[in-house]
C-alpha positions as CSV (number, residue, x, y, z in Angstrom):
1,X,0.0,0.0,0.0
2,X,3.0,2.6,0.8
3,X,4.3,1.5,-2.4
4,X,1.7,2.2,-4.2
5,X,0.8,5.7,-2.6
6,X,4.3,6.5,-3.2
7,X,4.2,5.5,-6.6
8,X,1.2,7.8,-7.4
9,X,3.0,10.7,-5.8
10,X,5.7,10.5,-8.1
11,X,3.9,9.9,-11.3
12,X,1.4,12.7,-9.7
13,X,4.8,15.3,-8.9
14,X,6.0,14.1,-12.3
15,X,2.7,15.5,-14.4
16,X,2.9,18.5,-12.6
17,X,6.5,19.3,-13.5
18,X,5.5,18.6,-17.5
19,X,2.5,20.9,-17.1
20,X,4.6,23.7,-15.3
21,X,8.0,23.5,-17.0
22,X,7.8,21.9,-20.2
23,X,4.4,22.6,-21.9
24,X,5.4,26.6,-21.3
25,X,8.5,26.2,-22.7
26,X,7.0,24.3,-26.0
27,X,4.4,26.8,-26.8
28,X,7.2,29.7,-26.6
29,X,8.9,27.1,-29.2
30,X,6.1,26.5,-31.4
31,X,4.9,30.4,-31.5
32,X,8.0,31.5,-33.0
33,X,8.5,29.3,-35.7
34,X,7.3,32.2,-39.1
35,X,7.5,34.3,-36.6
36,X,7.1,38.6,-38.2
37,X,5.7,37.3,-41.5
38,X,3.0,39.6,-42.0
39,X,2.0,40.9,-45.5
40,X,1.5,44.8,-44.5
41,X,1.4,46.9,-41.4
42,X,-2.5,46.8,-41.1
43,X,-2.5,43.2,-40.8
44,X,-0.3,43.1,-38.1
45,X,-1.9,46.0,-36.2
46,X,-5.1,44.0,-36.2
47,X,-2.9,41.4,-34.7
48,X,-1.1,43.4,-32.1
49,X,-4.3,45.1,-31.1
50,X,-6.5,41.3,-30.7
51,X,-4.1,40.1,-28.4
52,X,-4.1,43.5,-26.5
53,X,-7.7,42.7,-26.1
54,X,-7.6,39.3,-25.2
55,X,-4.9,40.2,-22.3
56,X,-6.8,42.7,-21.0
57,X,-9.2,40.2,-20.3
58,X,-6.7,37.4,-19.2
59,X,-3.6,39.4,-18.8
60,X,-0.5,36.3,-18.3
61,X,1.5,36.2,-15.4
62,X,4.6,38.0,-15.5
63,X,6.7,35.9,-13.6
64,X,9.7,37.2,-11.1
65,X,11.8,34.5,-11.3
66,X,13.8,33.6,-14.1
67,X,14.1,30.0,-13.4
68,X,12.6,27.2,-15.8
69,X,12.8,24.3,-14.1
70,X,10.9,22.9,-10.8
71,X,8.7,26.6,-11.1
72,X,6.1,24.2,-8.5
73,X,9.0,25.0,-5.8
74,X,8.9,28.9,-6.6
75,X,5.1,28.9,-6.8
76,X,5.0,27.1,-3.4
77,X,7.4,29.8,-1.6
78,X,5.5,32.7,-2.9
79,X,8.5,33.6,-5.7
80,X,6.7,32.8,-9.1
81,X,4.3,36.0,-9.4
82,X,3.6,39.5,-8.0
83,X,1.0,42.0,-7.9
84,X,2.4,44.8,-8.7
85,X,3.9,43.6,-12.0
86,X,0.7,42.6,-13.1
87,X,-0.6,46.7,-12.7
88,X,1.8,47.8,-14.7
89,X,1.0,45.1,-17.9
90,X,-2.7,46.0,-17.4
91,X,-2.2,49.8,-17.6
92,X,0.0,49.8,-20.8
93,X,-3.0,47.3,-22.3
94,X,-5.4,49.8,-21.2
95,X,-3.5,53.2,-22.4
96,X,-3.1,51.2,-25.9
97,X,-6.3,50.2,-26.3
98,X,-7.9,53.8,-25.5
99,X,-4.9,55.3,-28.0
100,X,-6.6,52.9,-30.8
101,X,-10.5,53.8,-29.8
102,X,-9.5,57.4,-29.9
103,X,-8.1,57.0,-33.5
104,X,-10.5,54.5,-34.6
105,X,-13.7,54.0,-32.4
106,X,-13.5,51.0,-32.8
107,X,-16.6,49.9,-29.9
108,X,-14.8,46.4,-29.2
109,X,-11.7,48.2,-27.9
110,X,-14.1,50.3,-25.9
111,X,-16.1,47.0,-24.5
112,X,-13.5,45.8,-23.4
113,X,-11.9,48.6,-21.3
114,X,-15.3,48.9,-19.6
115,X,-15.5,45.8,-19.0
116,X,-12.2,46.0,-17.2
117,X,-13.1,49.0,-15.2
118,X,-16.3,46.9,-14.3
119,X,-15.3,44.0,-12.7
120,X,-11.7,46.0,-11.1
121,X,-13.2,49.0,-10.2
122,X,-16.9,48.5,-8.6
123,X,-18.7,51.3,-8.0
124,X,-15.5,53.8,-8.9
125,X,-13.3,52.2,-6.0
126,X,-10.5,49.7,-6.2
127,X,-11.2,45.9,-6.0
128,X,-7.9,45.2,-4.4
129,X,-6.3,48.7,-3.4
130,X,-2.5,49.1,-4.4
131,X,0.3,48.8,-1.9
132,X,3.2,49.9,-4.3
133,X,3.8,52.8,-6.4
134,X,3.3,50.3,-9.2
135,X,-0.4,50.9,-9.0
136,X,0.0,54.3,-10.3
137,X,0.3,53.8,-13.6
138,X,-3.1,51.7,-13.6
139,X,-4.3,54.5,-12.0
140,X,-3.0,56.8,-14.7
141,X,-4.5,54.7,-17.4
142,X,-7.9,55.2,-16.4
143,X,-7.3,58.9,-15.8
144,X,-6.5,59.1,-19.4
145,X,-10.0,57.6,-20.9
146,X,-11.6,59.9,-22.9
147,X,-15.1,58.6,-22.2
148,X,-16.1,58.0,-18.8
149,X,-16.9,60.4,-16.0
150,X,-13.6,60.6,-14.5
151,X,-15.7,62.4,-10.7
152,X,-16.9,58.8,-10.6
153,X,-13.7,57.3,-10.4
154,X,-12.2,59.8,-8.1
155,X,-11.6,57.2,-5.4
156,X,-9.5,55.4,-7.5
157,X,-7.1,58.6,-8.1
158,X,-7.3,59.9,-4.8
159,X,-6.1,56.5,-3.6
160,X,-3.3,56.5,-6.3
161,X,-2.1,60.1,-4.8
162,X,-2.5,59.1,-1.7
163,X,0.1,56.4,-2.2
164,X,2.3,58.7,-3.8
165,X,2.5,61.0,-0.8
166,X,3.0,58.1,1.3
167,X,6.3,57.3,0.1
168,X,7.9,61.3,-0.1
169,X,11.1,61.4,1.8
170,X,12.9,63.9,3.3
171,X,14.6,65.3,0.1
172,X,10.7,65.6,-1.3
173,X,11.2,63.1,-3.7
174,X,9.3,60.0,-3.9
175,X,10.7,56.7,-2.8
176,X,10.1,53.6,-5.1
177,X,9.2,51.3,-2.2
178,X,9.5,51.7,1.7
179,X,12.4,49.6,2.6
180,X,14.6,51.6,-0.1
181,X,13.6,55.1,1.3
182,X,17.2,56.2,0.3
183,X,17.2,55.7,-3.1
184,X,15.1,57.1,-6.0
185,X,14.5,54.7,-9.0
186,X,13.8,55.6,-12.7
187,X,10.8,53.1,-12.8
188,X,9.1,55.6,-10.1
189,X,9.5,58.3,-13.0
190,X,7.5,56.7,-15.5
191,X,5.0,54.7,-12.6
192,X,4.3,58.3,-10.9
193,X,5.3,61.3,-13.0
194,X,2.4,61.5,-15.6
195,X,-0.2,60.5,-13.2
196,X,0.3,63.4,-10.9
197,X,0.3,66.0,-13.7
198,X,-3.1,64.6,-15.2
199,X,-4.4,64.5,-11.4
200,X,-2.9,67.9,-10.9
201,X,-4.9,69.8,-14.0
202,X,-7.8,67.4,-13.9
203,X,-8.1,68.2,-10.3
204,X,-7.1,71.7,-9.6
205,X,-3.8,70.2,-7.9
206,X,-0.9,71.8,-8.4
207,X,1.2,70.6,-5.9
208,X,0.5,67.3,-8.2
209,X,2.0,68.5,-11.1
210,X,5.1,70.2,-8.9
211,X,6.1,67.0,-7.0
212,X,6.2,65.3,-10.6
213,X,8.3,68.1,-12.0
214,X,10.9,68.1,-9.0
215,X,11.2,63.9,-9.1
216,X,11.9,64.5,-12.8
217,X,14.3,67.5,-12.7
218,X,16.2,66.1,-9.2
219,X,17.1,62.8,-11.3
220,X,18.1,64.8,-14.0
221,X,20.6,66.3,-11.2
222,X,21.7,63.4,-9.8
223,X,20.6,60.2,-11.8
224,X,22.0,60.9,-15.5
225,X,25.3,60.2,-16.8
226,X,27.2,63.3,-16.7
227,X,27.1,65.4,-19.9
228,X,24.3,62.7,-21.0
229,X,21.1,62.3,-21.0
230,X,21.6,58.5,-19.9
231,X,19.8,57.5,-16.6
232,X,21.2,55.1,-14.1
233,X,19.0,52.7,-12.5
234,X,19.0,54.6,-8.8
235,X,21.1,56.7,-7.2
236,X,21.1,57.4,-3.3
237,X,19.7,60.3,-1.4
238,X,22.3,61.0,1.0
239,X,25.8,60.6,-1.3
240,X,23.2,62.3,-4.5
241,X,25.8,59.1,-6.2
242,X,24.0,57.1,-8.8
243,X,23.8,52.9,-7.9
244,X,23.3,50.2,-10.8
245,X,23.6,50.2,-14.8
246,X,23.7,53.3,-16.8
247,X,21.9,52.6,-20.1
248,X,19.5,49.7,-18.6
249,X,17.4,49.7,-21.8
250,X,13.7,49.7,-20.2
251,X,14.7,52.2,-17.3
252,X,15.1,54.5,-20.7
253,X,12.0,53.6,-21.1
254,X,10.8,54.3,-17.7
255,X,12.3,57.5,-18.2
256,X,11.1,58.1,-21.4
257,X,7.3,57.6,-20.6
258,X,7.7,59.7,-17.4
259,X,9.2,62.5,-19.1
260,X,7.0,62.5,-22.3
261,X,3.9,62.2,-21.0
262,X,4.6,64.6,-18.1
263,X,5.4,67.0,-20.9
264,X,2.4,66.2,-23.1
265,X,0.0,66.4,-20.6
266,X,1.0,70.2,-19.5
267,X,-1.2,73.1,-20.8
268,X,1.3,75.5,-23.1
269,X,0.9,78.2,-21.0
270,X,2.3,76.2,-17.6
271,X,5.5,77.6,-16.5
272,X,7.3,73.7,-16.4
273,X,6.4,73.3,-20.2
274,X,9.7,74.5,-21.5
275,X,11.6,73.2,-18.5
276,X,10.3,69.5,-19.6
277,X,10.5,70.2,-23.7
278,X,14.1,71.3,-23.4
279,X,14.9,67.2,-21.7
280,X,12.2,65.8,-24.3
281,X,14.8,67.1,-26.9
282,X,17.7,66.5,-25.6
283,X,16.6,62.8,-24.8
284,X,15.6,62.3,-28.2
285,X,18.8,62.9,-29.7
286,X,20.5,60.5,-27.2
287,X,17.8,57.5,-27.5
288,X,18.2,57.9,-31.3
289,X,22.0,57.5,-31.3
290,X,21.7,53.9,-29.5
291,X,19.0,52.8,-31.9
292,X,20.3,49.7,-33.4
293,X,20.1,49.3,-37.2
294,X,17.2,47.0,-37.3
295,X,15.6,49.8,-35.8
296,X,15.4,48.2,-32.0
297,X,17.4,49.3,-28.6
298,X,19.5,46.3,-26.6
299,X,18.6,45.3,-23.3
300,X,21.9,47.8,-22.4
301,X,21.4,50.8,-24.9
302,X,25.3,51.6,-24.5
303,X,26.3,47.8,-26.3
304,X,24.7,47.1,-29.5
305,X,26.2,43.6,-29.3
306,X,23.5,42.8,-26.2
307,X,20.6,41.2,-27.1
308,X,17.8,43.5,-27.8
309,X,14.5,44.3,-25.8
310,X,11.2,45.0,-27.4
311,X,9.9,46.6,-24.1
312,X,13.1,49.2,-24.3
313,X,11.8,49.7,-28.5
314,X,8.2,50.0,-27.7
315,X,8.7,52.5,-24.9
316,X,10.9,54.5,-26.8
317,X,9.2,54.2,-30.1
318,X,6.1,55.8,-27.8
319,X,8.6,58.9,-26.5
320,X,9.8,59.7,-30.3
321,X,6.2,60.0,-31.5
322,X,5.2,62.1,-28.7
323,X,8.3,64.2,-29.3
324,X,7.9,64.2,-33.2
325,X,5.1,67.0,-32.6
326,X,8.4,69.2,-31.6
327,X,9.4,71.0,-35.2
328,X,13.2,71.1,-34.1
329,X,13.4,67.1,-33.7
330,X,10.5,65.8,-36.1
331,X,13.4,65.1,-38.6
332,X,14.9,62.7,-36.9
333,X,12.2,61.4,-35.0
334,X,9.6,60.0,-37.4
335,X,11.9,58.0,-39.1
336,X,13.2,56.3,-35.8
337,X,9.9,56.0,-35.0
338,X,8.8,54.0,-37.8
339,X,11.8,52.2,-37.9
340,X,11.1,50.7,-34.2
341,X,7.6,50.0,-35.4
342,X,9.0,48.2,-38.1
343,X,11.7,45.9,-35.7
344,X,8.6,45.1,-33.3
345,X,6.5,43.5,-36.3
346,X,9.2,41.6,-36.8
347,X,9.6,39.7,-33.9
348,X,5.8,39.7,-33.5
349,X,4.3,36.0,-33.3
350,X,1.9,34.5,-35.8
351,X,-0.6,35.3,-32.4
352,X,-0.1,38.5,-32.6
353,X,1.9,38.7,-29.2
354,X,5.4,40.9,-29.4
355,X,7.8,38.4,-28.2
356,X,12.0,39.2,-26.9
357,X,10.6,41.6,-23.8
358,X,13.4,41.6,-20.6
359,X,11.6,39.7,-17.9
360,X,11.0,41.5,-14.5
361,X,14.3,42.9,-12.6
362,X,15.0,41.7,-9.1
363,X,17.4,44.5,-7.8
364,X,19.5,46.8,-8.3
365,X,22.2,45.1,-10.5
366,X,20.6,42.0,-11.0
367,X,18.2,42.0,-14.5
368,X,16.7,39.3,-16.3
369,X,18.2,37.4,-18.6
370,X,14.5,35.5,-19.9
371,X,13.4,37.8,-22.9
372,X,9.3,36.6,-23.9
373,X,6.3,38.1,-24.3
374,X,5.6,41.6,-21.9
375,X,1.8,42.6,-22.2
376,X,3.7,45.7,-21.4
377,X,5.1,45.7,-24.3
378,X,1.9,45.0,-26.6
379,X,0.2,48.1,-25.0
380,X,3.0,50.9,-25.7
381,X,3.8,49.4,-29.3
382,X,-0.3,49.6,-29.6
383,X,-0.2,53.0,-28.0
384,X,2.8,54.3,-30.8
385,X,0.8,53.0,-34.1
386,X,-2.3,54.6,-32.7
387,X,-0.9,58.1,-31.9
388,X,-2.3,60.7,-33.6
């Protein structure tokens, strides 16, 4: 009888591992095989912008570790999946598919952001409220759709700000989580930095829009490669010394969305306008000088021998449209824009899903090595094609 009950443990521990480790790893296999064979660029925006759709209502798990094998042992000590990465996958699906209903109306897109808001945000308050700044950017998604009654969801914003203000230190900069109080991150620049200057002019708060403009302009100071516009992953508070890679390929991007969108959201007449336009330049002209000639950005912008990252492309392909609108730059950025559009159908799979994304990063130093699909990713190269 032990025997036997041992015997149906293994075969039972066995099935689980197939199910976990391998079957994963064979559909990643199978989806790129013709992988970026479409005819024209409308058939593969159809693509990109089904399987946005389809995530948003089933968004995949971003995992945090990078491991492949035994994942039952990660998923068992609480290692395999976190909150707060899903947030900011569901906000980029939910700021592409407004982009593409605001360009196309096209009422599915709209469904299905409803539907979202629906079963996440009952009655205009959070299901699950946020407990990092990650949140924010979901947050900031639903402050930027066009079509609902944004006093209805002014819970969900005050929550977001609320969180924001939590985490100010003493140098009134905001923290990127509260056991790192002493140093300031350049994912909290793209999580934070447009959702306060929305909140601030929707909302007749500007002290929003000057705690976004002072956690952009102090990591300018102290978080930039000197005499570059190149951001380091941290730096620390108290030495103002910058801590992990310069040129981390989706920090640009963190950096990029921040500082954009900030800048795009301001009315002309505010007095930070300029103050942003002048980076939004001058970080256009750096991005486009690491842009690889297949038209993507490596997972380390500085080494175009590193493999390269859709979710850096994406993010930056997002920042060069934006900054297109500017007549001194438009030159220069169009073309790199449509070239990065041009890279991402490429390694788009025959499902539609933008595949070679940098997996989640588990400190300071230590990034992922596992490049797959980033419903991230899908959003902001939705959001780019969509613009304007």
């Amino acid at each position: 009888m032990l025997y036997n009950n041992t015997l149906v443990f293994i075969l039972l521990f066995l099935f689980v591992v197939i199910a976990i480790d391998i079957i994963p790893q064979w559909y990643t296999w199978q989806s790129r095989i013709y992988i970026g064979r479409y005819a024209n660029r409308e058939i593969w925006t159809e693509k990109v912008m089904r399987k946005a759709i389809q995530w948003l209502k089933n968004t995949p798990t971003i995992q945090l570790t990078d491991n492949k094998r035994l994942i039952i042992i990660d998923i068992l000590k609480g290692n395999y999946k976190r909150t707060a990465i899903q947030h900011w996958q569901k906000a980029a699906l939910i700021l592409g598919l407004t982009e593409c209903y605001k360009k196309t109306k096209n009422t599915l897109c709209r469904k299905e952001v409803d539907a979202f808001l629906k079963s996440n945000f009952p009655n205009g308050n959070w299901r699950e409220k946020p407990t990092e700044i990650d949140g924010v950017i979901l947050a900031y998604a639903i402050l930027n759709i066009p079509w609902i009654n944004h006093d209805n969801y002014k819970s969900v914003y005050d929550t977001a700000y609320q969180l924001v203000q939590d985490l100010v230190g003493t140098d009134g900069t905001v923290a990127y989580r509260k056991y790192t109080t002493d140093y300031r991150f350049v994912d909290t620049i793209g999580f934070i930095c447009p959702f306060l200057v929305l909140y601030g002019v929707k909302f007749n708060k500007p002290e929003a829009i000057d705690l976004s403009i002072k956690q952009i302009t102090t990591f300018n100071e102290n978080g930039l490669l000197s005499n570059t516009n190149i951001p380091c992953h941290t730096y620390n508070i108290k030495t103002n010394l910058p801590v992990g890679l310069f040129g981390w390929g989706r920090g640009m991007g963190w950096y990029a969305i921040g500082l954009i969108d900030a800048w795009s959201i301001l009315p002309s007449e505010n007095s930070y306008k300029k103050v942003l336009e002048l980076s939004v330049i001058s970080f256009a002209k750096t991005a486009i000088t690491f842009q690889n000639e297949n038209g993507s950005w490596s997972w380390i912008v500085l080494d175009k021998s590193a493999r390269m990252d859709s979710s850096t492309t994406a993010t930056l392909a997002w920042f060069l449209a934006n900054a297109s609108s500017i007549e001194s730059i438009s030159t220069i950025c169009i073309p790199a824009k449509e070239k990065a559009l041009e890279y991402l159908k490429s390694v788009t799979r025959r499902d539609g899903a933008i595949d070679f994304s940098q997996g989640d990063t588990k400190a300071i130093g230590i990034h992922s090595n596992e490049f797959d699909i980033l419903p991230f990713t899908q959003g902001f190269c939705l959001r780019t094609i969509y613009y304007n």
